[in-house]
Residue frames relative to the residue before (quaternion, step in Angstrom):
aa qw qx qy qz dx dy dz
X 1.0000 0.0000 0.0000 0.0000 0.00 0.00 0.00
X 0.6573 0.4626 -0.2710 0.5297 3.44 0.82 -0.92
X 0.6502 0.4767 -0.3855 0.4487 3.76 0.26 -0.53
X 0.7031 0.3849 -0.3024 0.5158 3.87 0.72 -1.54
X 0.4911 0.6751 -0.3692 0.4083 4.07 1.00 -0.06
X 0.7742 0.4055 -0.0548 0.4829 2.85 0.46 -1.61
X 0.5382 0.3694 -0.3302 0.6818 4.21 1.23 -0.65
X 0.6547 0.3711 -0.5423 0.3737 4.25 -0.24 -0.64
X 0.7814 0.3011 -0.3313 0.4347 3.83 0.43 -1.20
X 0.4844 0.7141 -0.4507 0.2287 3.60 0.45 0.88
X 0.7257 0.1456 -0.0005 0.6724 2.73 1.42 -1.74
X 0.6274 -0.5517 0.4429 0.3254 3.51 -0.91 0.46
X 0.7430 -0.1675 -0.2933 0.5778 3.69 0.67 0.27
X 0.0748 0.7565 -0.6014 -0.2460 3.70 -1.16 -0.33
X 0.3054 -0.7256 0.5892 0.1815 3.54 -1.15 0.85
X 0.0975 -0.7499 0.6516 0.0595 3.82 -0.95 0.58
X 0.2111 -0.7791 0.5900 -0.0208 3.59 -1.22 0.84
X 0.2858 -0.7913 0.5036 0.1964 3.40 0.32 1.31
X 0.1385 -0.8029 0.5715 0.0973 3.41 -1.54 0.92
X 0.8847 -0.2914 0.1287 0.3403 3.44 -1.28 -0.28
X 0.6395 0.5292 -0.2097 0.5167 2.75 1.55 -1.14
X 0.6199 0.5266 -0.4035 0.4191 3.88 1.28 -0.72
X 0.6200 0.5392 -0.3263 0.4674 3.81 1.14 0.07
X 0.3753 0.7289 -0.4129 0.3968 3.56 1.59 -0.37
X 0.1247 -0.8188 0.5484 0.1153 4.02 0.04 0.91
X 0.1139 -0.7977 0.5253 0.2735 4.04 0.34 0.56
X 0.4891 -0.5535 0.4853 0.4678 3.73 -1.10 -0.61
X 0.6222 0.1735 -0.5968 0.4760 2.87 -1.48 1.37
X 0.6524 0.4244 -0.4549 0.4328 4.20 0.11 -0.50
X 0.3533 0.7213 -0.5150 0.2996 3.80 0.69 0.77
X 0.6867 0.4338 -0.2380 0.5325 3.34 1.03 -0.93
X 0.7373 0.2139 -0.3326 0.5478 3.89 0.88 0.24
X 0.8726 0.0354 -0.2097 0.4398 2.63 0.00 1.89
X 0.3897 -0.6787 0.5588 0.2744 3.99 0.64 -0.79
X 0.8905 0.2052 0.1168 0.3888 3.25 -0.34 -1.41
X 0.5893 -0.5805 0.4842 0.2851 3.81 -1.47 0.77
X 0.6685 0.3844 -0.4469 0.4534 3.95 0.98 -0.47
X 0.6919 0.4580 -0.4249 0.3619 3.72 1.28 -0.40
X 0.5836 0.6528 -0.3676 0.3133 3.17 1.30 -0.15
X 0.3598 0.7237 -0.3544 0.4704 3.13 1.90 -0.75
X 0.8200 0.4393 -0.1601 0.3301 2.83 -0.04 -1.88
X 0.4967 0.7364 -0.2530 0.3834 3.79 1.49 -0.15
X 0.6840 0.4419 -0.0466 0.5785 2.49 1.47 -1.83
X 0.5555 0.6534 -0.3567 0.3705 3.50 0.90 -0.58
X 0.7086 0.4447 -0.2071 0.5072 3.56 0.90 -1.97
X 0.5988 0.5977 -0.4304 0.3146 3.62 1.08 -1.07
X 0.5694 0.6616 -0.1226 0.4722 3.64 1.65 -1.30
X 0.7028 0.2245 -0.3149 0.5971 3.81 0.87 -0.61
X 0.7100 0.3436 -0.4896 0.3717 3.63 0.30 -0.51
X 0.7612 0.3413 -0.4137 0.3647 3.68 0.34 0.29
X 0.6014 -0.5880 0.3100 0.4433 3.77 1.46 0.57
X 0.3666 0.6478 -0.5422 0.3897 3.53 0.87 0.30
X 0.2695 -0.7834 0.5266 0.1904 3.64 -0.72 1.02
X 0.1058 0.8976 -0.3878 -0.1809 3.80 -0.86 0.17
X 0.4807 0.6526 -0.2996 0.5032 2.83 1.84 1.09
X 0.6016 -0.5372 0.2470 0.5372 3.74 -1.00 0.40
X 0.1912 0.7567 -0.6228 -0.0547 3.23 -1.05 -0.15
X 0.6020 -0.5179 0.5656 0.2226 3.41 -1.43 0.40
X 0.5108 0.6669 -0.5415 -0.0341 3.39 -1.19 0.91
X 0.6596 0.1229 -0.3865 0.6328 3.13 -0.86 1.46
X 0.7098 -0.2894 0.2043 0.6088 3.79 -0.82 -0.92
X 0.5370 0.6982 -0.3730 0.2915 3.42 1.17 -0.12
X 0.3633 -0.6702 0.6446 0.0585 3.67 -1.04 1.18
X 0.1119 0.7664 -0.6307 0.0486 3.65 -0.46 1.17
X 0.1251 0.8302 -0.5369 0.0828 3.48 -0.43 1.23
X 0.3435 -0.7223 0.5960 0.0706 3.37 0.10 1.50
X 0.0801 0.7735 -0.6264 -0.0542 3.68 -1.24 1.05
X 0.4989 -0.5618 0.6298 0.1972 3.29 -1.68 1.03
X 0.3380 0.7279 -0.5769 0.1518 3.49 -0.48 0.70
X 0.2481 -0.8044 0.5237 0.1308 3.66 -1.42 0.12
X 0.7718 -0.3204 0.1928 0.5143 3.67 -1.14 0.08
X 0.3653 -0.6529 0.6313 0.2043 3.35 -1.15 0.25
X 0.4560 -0.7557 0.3461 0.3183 4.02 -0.35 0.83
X 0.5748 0.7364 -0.1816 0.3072 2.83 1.93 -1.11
X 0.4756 0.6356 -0.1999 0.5743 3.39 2.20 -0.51
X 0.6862 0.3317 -0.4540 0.4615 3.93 0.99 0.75
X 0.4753 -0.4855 0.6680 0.3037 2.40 -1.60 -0.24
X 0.4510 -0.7895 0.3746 0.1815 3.61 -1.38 1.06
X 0.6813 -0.5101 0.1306 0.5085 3.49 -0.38 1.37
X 0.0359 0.7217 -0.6754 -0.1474 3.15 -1.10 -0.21
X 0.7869 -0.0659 -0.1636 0.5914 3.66 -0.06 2.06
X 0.8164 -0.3488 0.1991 0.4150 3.71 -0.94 -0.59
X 0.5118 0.6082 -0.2993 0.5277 3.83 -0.32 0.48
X 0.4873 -0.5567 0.5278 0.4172 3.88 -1.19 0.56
X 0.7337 -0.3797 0.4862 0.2849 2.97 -2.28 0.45
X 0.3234 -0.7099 0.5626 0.2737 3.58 -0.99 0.75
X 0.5107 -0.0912 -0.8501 -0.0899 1.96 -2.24 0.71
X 0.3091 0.7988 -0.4963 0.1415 3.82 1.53 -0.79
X 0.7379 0.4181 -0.2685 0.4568 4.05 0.86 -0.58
X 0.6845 0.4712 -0.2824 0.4793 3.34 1.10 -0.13
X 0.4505 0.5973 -0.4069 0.5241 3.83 1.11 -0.44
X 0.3886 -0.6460 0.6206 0.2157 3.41 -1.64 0.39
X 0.5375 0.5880 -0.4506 0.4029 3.19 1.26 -0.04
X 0.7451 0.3867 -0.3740 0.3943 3.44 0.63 -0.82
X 0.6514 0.4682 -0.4179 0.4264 3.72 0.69 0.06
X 0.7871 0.3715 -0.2317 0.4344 3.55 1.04 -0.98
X 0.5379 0.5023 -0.4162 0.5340 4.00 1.26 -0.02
X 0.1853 -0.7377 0.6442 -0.0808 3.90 -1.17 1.57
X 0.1583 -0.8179 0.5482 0.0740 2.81 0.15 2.06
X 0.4687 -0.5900 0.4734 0.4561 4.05 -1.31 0.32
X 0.7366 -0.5217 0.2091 0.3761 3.70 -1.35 0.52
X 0.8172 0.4235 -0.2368 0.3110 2.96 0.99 -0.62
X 0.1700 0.6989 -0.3769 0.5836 3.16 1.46 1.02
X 0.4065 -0.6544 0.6374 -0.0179 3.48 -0.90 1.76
X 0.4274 -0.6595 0.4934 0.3727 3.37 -0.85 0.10
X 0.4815 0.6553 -0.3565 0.4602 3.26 1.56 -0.39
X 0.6659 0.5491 -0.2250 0.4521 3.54 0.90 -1.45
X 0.5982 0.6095 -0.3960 0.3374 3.57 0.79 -1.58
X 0.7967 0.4982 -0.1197 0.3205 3.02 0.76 -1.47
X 0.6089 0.2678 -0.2611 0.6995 3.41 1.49 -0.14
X 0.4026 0.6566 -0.6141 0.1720 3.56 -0.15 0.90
């Protein structure tokens, strides 16, 4: 909060794209919220109420279009025995991102 504060009242606009790691739910940040899409969404409000932009927009001739995207599946390797597909078990993302229940594992992964 203090960093995206301190860069918005610098420059007249700034634009922030939330990454993998902003979905990383730690322990104790369960009770605000549960899950990596609410956590998103944490980071998101935290981003308009301080003027941080995180949509496309247009400035100058310039086309800024921040994108929300995720792993492609196509980036493992196929199990071999019980357990996810590597690298998908070796990433901190797959251990430290708390998809919500109703999220396939198929889905998690294309969110």
């Amino acid at each position: 909060e203090e960093t995206l504060g301190t860069i918005a009242t610098t420059f007249s606009r700034t634009f922030f794209m939330p990454g993998n790691h902003e979905l990383w739910v730690d322990k104790g940040e369960e009770g605000e919220g549960g899950d990596s899409l609410a956590k998103l969404e944490l980071v998101l409000s935290l981003c308009a109420s301080l003027g941080v932009e995180t949509t496309p927009s247009l400035v100058g001739n310039v086309q800024v279009v921040p994108l929300f995207s995720w792993y492609d599946r196509s980036l493992c390797i196929p199990p071999q025995g019980d357990g996810p597909p590597l690298p998908l078990r070796l990433w901190a993302d797959y251990t430290r991102c708390e998809w919500p229940a109703h999220f396939s594992e198929g889905a998690a992964h294309h969110a």
